[in-house]
C-alpha positions as CSV (number, residue, x, y, z in Angstrom):
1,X,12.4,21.7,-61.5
2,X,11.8,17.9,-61.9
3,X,8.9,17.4,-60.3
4,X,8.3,14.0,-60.7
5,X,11.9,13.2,-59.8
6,X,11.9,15.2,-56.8
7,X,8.7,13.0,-55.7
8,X,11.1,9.9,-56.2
9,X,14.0,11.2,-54.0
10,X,11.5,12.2,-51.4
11,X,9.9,9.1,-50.8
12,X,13.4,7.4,-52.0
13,X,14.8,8.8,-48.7
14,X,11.9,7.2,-46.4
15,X,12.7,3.9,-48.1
16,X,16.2,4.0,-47.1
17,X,16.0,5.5,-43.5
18,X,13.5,2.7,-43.0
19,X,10.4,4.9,-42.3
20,X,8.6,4.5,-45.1
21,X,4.6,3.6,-44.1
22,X,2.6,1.2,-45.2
23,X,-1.2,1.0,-45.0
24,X,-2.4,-2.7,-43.8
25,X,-5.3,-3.7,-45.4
26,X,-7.7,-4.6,-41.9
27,X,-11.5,-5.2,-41.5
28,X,-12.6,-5.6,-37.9
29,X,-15.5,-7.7,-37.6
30,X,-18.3,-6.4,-35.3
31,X,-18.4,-8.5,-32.2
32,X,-14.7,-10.2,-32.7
33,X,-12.6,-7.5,-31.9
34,X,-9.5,-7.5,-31.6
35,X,-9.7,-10.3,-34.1
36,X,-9.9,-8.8,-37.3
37,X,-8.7,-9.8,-40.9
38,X,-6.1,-9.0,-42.6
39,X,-6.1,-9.0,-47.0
40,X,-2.7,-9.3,-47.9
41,X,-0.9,-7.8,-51.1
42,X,-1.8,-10.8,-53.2
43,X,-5.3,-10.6,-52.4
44,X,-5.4,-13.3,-49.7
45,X,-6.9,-13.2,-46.7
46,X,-5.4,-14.0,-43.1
47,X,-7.0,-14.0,-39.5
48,X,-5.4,-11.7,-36.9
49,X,-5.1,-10.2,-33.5
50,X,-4.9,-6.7,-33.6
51,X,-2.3,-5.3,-30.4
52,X,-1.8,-1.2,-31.5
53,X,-5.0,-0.2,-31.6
54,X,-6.4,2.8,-29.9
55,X,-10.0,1.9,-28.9
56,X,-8.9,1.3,-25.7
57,X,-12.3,-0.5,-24.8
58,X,-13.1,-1.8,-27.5
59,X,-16.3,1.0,-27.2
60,X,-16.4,0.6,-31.1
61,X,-17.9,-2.5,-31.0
62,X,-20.0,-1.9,-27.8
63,X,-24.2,-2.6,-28.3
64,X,-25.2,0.7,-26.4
65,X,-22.9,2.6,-29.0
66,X,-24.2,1.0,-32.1
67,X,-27.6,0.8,-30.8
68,X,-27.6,4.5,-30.6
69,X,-25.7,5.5,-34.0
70,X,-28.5,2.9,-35.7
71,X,-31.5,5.0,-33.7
72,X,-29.9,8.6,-34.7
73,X,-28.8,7.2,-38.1
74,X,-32.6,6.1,-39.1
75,X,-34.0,9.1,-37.6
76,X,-31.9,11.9,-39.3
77,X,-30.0,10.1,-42.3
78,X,-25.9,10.4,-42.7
79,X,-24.5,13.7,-42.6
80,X,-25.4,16.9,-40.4
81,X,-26.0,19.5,-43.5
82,X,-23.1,22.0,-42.6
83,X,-21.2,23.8,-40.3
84,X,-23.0,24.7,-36.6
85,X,-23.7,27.9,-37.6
86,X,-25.4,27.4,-40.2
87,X,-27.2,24.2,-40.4
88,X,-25.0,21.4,-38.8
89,X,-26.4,21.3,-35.0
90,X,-28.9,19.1,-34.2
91,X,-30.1,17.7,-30.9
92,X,-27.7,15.0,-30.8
93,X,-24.1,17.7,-30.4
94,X,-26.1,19.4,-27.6
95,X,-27.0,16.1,-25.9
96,X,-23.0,15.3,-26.5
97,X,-21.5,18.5,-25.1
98,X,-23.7,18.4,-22.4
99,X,-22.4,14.6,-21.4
100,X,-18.8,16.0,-21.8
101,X,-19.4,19.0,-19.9
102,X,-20.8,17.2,-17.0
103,X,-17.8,14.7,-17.3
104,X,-15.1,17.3,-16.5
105,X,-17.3,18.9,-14.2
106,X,-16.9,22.3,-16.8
107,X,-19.7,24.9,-17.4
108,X,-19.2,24.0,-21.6
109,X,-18.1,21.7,-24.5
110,X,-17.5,22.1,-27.9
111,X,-16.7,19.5,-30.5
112,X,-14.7,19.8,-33.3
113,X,-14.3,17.0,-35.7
114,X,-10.9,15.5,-34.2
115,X,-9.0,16.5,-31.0
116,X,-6.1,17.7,-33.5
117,X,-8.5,20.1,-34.8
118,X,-9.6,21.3,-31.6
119,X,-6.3,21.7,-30.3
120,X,-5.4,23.5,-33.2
121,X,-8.1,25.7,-33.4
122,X,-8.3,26.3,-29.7
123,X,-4.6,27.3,-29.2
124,X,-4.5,29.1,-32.3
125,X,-7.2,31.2,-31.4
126,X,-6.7,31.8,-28.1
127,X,-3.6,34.7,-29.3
128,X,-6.6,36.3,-30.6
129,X,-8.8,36.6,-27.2
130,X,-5.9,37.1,-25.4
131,X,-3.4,39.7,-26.9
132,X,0.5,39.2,-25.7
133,X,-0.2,35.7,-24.8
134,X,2.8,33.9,-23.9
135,X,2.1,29.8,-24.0
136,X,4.8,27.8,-22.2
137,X,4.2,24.4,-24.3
138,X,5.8,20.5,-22.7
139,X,9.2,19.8,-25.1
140,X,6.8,16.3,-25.8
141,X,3.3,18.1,-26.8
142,X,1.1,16.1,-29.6
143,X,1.9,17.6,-33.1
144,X,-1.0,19.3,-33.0
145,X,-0.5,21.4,-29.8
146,X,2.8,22.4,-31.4
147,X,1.1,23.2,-34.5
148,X,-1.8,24.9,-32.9
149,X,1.0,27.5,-31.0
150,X,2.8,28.0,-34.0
151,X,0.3,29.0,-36.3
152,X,-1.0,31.4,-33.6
153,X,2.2,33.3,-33.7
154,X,3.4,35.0,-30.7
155,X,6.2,34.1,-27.9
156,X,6.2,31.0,-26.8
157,X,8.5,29.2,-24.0
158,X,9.0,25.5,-25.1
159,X,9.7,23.7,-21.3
160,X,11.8,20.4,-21.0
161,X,9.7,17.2,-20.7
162,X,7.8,17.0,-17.5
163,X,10.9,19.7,-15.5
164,X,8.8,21.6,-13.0
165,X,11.8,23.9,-12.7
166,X,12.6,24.4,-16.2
167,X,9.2,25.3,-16.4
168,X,9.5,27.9,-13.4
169,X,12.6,29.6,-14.6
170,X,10.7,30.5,-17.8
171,X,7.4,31.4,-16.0
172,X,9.8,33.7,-13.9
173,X,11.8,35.4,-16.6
174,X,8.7,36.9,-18.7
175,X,7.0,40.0,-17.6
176,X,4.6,39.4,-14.5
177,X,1.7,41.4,-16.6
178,X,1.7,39.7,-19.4
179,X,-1.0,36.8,-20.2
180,X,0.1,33.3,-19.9
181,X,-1.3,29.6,-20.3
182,X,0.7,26.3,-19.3
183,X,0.0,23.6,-22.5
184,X,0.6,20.4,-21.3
185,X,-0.9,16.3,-21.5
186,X,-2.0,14.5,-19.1
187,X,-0.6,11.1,-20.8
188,X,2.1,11.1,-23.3
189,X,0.9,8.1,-25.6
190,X,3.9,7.4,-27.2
191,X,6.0,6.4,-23.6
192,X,3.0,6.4,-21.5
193,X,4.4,8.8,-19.0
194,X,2.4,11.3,-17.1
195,X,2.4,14.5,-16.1
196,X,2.9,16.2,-12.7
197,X,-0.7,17.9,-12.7
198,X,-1.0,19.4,-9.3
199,X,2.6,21.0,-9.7
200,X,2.0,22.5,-13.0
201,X,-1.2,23.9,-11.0
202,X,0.7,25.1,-8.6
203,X,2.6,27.1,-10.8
204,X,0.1,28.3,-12.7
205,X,-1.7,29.5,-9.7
206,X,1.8,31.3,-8.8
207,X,2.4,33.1,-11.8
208,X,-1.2,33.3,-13.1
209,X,-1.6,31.5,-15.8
210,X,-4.4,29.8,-17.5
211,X,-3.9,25.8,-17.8
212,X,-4.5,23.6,-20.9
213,X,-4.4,19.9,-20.8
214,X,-4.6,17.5,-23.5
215,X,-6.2,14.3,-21.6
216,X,-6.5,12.7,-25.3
217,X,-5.0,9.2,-24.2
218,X,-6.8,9.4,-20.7
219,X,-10.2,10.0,-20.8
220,X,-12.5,7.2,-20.5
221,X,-9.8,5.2,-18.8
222,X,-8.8,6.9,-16.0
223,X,-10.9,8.6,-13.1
224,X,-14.2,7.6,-11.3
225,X,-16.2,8.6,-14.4
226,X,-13.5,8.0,-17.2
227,X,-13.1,11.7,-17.4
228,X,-9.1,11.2,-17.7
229,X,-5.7,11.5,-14.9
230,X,-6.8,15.0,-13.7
231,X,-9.6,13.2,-12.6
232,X,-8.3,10.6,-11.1
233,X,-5.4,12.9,-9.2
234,X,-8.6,15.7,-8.5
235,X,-6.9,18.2,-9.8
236,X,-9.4,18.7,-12.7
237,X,-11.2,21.6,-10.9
238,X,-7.7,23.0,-11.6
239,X,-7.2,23.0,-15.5
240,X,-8.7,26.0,-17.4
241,X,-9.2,24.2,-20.7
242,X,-9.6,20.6,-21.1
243,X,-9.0,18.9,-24.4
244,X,-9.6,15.4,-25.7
245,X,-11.2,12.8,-28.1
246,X,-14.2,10.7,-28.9
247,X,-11.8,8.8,-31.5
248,X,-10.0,6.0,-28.6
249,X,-11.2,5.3,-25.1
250,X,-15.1,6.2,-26.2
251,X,-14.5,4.0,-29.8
252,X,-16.1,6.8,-31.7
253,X,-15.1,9.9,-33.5
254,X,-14.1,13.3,-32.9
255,X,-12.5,16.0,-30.3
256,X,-13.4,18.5,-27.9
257,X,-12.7,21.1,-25.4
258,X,-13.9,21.5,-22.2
259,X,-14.0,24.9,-20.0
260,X,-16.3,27.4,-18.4
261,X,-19.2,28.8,-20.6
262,X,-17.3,32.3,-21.7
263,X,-14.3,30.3,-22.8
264,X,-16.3,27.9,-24.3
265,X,-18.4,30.6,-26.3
266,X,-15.3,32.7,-27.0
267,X,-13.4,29.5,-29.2
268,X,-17.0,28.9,-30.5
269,X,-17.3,32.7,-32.1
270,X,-13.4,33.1,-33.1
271,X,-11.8,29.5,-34.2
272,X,-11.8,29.9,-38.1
273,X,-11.4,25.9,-37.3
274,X,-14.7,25.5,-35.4
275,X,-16.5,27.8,-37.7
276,X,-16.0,26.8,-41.4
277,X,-15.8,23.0,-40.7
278,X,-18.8,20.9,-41.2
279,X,-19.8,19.6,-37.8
280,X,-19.8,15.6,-37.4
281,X,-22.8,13.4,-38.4
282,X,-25.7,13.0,-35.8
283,X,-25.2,9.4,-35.6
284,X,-21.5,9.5,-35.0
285,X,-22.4,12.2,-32.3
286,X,-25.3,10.4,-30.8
287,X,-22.7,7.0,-30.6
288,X,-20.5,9.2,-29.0
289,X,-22.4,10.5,-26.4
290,X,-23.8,6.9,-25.9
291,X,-20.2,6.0,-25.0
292,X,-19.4,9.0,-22.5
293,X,-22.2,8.4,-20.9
294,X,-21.8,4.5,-20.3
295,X,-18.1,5.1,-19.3
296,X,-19.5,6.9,-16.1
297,X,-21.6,4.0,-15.0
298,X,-19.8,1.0,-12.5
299,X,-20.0,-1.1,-15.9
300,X,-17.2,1.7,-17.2
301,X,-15.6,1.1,-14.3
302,X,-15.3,-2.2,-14.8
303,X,-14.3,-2.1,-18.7
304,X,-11.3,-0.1,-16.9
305,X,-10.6,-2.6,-14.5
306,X,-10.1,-5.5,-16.7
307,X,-7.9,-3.4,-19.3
308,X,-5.6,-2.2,-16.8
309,X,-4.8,-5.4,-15.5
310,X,-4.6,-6.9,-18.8
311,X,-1.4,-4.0,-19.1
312,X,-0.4,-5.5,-16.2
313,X,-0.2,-8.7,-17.3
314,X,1.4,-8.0,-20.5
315,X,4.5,-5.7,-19.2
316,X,5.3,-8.3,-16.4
317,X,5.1,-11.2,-19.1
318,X,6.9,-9.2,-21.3
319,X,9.5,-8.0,-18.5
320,X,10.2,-11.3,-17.8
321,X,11.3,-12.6,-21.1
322,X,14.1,-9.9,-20.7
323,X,12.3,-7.3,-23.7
324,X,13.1,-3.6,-23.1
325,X,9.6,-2.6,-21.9
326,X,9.1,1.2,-21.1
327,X,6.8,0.8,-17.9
328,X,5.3,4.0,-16.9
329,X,2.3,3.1,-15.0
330,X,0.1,3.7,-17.5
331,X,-1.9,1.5,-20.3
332,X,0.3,2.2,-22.4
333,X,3.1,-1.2,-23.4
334,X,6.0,0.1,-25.8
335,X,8.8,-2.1,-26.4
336,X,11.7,-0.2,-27.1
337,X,13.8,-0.9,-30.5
338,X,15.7,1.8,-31.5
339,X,16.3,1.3,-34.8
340,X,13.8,2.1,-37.8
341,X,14.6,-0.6,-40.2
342,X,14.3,-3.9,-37.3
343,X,11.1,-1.9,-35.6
344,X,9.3,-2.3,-39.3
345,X,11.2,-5.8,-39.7
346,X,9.9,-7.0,-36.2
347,X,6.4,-5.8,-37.4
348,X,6.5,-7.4,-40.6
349,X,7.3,-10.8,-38.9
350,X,5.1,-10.6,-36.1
351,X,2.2,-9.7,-38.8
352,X,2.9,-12.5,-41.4
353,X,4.2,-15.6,-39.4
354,X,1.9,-15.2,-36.2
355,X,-1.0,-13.0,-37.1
356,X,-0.4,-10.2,-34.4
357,X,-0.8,-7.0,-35.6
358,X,1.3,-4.0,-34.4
359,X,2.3,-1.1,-36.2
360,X,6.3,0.2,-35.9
361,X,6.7,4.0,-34.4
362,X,9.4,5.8,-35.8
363,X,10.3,9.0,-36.4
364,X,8.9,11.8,-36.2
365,X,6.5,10.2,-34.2
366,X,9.2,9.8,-31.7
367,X,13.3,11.0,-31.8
368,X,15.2,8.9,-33.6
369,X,17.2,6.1,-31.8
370,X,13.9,5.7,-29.5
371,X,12.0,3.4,-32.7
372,X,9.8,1.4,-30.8
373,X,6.4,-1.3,-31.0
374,X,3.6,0.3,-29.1
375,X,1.0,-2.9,-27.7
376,X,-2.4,-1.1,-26.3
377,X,-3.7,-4.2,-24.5
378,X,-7.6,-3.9,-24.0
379,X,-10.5,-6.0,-21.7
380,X,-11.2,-7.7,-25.3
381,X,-7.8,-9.4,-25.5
382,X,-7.7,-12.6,-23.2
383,X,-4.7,-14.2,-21.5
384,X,-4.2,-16.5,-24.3
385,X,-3.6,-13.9,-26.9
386,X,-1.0,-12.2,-24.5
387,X,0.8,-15.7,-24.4
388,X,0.9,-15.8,-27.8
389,X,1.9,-12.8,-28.4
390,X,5.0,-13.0,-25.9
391,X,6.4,-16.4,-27.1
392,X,6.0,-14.7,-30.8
393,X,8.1,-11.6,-29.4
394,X,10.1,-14.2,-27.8
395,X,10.9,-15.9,-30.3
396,X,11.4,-13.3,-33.3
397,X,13.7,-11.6,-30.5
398,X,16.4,-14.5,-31.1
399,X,15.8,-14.9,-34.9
400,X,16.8,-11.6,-35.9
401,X,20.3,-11.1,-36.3
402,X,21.4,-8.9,-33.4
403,X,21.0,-10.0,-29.7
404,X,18.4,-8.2,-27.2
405,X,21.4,-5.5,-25.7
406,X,22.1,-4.6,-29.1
407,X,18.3,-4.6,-31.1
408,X,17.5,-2.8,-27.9
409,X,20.6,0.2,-27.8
């Protein structure tokens, strides 16, 4: 084989479906965000706004955070020295599993070194503690729910999005003995839909299944305490396993899973991907706990406050210049496209003529036909950045070459 021309057709083919990605060249600046700046191909530099990312909170810039990765950081130096088992825990992961575990009201936490891992490793391994399982997984699940079922082999039931009685039917049709779990999130980032939690409960509770939730895009931003929609809907009491990240609302780095101690310690002694992977740096542990543990306080709930209604804001601003916004309720502002060459062309424009930042989704992020641009407003971003932002939409909107019914079918 040609294996240097094979490498050309492959990426070839991204070029010409029009999802080919490009890496932006950013630096936040501590204490601006969202303003950040941008270093273009030639080497010059621009001021912008940036609208997709995923530090909800803007957390990653927050004093208590960095206050506490600078105390942990000059106390223990950079890295943790290995994996948990052998030399990688250190006061800080307790002090962090034990904020998380208080969060979702659970017995235990463990953190892995990105919710993809633990989601991975957790569903992966729990075929192994649980012989015969069968795990009905939501059509939508996070790549690395999907990959976590796969690669633990055994049946699975894949449900249609959100259908409570697709999801009964298949619940119903497998053997009443047999081990089952109910894989599901709580938000689905990518349309900012939400799941019927008490339902799937219900069902669970029927056909005695265990319940997994991935509350990745949720936690810190919904709830009393920030500890996600199950939460907020107080259903968490409910959910068997609870998964998320330290990577978005808390502005950190990192996942977890939540659940009671015998589960907990069970992943903890199995998951190949818990046990051989170098456990995250104190200081990146101690920031994170700093951030759970602020998100509980009224001053969380305020942080919550102002970013949803500066959602609110956007959509109906949006929504009223006549853009296809996909309002689900949630924080969560995708304008729908659907087509992967004018999503990366809109982003282009919006990046080098006004300064606002916001990456194209295409496939296989999302279906194809469903490209869209995916705004994460935040309490950092201010009225007049919204206005800007809408009369730049706006305006690129009637450049390009097709009208809004047609850049929008």
């Amino acid at each position: 084989m040609d294996y240097d021309a094979q490498l050309t057709h492959a990426l070839q083919k991204l070029h010409d479906e029009g999802r080919y990605r490009t890496f932006i060249d950013i630096e936040r600046q501590k204490g601006h965000f969202p303003h950040a700046v941008w270093t273009k191909p030639d080497g010059t530099q621009k001021d912008i706004t940036v609208w997709c990312g995923n530090d909800y909170l803007g957390m990653g810039q927050h004093p208590v955070v960095l206050e506490a990765m600078h105390e942990a950081l000059d106390a223990t130096g950079a890295g943790s020295g290995g994996t948990r088992n052998i030399s990688g825990t250190t006061v800080y992961h307790k002090r962090l599993e034990a904020e998380l575990a208080d969060l979702h009201g659970k017995e235990a936490a463990l953190v892995f070194s990105s919710a993809y891992i633990a989601n991975d490793a957790t569903l992966s391994t729990l075929r192994t503690i649980f012989p015969g399982l069968i795990i009905y997984s939501d059509q939508l699940n996070h790549a690395s729910m999907i990959e976590g079922v796969r690669r633990g082999g055994g049946e699975k039931r894949i449900f249609k999005h959100n259908d409570l009685a697709h999801l009964r039917a298949l619940l119903a049709a497998d053997d009443p003995a047999a081990p089952k779990l109910i894989a599901f999130e709580s938000i689905y980032s990518m349309d900012g839909d939400v799941a019927p939690i008490s339902q799937i409960c219900d069902l669970a509770d029927e056909f005695g299944a265990l319940t997994y939730i991935d509350e990745v895009h949720a936690v810190g931003m919904y709830g009393a305490r920030g500890a996600g929609v199950a939460e907020r809907d107080n259903q968490m009491h409910r959910i068997d396993m609870i998964n998320a990240t330290l990577a978005k609302a808390y502005g950190v780095f990192g996942g977890y899973i939540a659940a009671s101690a015998k589960m907990v310690d069970a992943v903890r002694s199995y998951a190949p991907g818990f046990i051989f992977t170098t456990s995250l740096p104190p200081a990146v542990a101690a920031g994170a706990a700093a951030s759970v543990k602020f998100l509980k306080t009224a001053e969380g709930q305020e942080l919550r406050d102002q970013q949803q209604a500066m959602a609110k804001m956007l959509k109906m601003r949006l929504r009223a210049s006549g853009l296809p916004i996909m309002d689900e309720g949630t924080h969560i502002v995708p304008v729908h496209v659907g087509n992967p060459i004018h999503c990366k062309m809109l982003s282009d424009m919006l990046l080098d003529q006004f300064g606002i930042y916001v990456q194209p989704i295409n496939f296989p992020t999302v279906p194809r036909g469903t490209e869209r641009l995916r705004f994460t407003p935040s309490p950092v971003h201010d009225a007049g950045e919204i206005d800007r932002l809408v009369k730049a939409m706006d305006s690129l909107w009637q450049q390009c070459a097709l009208n809004r019914a047609e850049l929008s079918a």
